[in-house]
N, C-alpha and C positions, 0 to 999 in steps of 0.2 A: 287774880286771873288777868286781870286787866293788865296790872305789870307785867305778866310774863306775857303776855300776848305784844306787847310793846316791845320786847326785849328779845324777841322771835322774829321781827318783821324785818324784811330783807335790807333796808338800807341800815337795819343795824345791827345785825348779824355781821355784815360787811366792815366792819370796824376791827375787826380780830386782832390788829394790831396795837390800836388805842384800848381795847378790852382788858388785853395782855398785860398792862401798866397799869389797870388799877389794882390797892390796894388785894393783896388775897383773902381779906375779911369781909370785902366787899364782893368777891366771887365766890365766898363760900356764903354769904347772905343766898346769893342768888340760887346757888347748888340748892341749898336749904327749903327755900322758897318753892322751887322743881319739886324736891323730891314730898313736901306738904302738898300739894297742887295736883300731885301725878293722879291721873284716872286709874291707875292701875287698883284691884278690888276695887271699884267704884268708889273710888276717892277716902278709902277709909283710912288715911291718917288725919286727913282734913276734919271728915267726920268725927273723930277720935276727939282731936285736938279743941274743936268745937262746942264738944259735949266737958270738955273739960276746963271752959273758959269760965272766970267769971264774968257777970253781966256788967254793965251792957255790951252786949256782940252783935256786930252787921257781919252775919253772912252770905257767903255769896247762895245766893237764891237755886241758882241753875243746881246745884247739888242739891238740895233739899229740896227744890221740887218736881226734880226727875224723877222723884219715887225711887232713890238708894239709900234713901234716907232711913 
């Protein structure tokens, strides 16, 4: 979350034309990253994905302890 919150914030949003020239495996990182992250169903790909990890996992908190968990 921290990354995409970085990667949201207006003076770099504003870069659209040096964004455009990185690699495309580096913009589908990032699509990738969106669409893990999305709140949409109260984050259940994250959750998903989480429940699927093996140990050790730092998850981000704020999901798990909004009670969507």
């Amino acid at each position: 979350m921290g990354v995409l919150a970085g990667l949201s914030m207006a003076a770099v949003s504003r870069l659209k034309y040096t964004i455009h020239e990185l690699p495309s495996r580096v913009r589908k990182m990032q699509e990738d990253i969106e669409l893990e992250m999305s709140s949409l169903g109260s984050f259940r790909i994250y959750r998903e994905n989480v429940k699927k990890a093996v140990p050790p996992v730092i998850p981000f908190m704020y999901v798990l302890s909004s009670g969507v968990w």
